[in-house]
C-alpha positions as CSV (number, residue, x, y, z in Angstrom):
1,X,-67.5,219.9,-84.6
2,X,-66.7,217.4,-87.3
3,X,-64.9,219.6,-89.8
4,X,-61.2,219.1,-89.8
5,X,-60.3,221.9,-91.8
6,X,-62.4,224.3,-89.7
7,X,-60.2,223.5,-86.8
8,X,-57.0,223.9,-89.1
9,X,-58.2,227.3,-89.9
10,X,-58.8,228.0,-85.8
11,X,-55.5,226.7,-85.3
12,X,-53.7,229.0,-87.8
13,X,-55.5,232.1,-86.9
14,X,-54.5,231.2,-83.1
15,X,-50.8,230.7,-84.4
16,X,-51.0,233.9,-86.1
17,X,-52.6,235.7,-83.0
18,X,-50.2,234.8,-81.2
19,X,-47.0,235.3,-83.4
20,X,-47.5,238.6,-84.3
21,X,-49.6,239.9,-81.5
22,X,-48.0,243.2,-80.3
23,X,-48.0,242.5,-76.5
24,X,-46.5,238.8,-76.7
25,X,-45.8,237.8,-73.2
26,X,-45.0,234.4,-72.4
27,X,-47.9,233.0,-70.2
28,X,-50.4,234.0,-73.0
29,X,-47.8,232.4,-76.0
30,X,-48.1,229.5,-74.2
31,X,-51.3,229.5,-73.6
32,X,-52.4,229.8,-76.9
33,X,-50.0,227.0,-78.0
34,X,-51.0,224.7,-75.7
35,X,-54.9,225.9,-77.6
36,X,-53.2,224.9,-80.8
37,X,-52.3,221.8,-79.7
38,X,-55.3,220.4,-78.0
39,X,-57.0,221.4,-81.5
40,X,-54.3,219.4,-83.4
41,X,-54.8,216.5,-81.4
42,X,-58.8,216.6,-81.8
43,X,-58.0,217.0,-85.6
44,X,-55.7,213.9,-85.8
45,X,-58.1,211.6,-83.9
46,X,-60.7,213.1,-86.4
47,X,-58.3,212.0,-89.3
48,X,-57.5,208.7,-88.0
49,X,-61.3,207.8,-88.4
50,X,-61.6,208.8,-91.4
51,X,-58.4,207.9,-93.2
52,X,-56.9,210.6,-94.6
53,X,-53.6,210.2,-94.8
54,X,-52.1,212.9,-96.2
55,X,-54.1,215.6,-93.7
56,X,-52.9,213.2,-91.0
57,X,-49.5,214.0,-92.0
58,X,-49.4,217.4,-92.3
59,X,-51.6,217.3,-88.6
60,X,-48.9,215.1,-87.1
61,X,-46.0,217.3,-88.7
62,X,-47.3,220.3,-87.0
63,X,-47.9,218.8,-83.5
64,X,-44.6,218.1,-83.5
65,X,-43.7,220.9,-84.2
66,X,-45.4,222.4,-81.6
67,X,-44.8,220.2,-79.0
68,X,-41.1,221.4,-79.6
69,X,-42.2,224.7,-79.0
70,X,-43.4,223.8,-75.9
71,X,-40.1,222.1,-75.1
72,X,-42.0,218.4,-74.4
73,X,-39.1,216.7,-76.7
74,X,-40.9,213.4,-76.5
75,X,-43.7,213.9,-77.5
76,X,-41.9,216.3,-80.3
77,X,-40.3,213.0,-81.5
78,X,-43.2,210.5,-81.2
79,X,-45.6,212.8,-83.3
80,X,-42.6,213.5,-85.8
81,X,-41.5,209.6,-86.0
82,X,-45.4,208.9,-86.6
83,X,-45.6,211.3,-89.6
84,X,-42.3,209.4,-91.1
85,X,-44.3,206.0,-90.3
86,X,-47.2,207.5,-92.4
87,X,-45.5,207.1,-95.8
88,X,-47.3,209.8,-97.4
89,X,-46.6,211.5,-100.6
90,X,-46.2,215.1,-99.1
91,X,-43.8,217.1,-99.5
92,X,-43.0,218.7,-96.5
93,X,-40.1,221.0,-96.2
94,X,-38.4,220.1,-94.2
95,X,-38.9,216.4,-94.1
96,X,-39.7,215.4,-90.3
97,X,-36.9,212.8,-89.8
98,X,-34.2,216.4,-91.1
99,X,-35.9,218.6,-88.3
100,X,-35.5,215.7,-85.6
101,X,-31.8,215.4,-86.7
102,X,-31.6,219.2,-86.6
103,X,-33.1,219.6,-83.4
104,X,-31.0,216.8,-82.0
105,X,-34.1,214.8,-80.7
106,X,-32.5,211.9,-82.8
107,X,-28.9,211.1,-83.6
């Protein structure tokens, strides 16, 4: 219940499942996003107790990444803005504040 890279595994097997599934039809995608990101969000409540900082980031980076998928744009940019605020020293590629420029969630 407690493990947060348990649930990162679950999540990528999920995004896998559902990404290369043969019959991909659009009510089940969604579905199992929407899976992903209730996951995600238990993970990052998980992380904020326990202060890790740099699995935070990566959680955050991916939620909103998701979230875009889902077309909530909002909540896209909040989760992307928080993983900027976090400072860490990952190095995701590509940085969150390039995607939300790409995207054109910021300007």
């Amino acid at each position: 219940m407690g493990d947060i890279y348990l649930l990162l595994w679950e999540v990528y097997a999920i995004y896998l499942n559902a990404e290369y599934s043969s019959i991909q039809n659009n009510r089940k995608y969604n579905e199992n996003i929407a899976s992903i990101i209730r996951k995600l969000e238990r993970a990052n409540k998980l992380t904020e107790k326990k202060g890790n900082k740099r699995t935070r980031s990566y959680i955050l980076y991916y939620l909103g990444y998701f979230y875009y998928k889902i077309k909530d744009f909002y909540t896209a940019r909040k989760k992307l803005e928080e993983c900027i605020g976090l400072k860490s020293d990952i190095p995701i590629k590509p940085s969150p504040r390039n995607y939300l420029l790409i995207s054109g969630i910021i300007r």
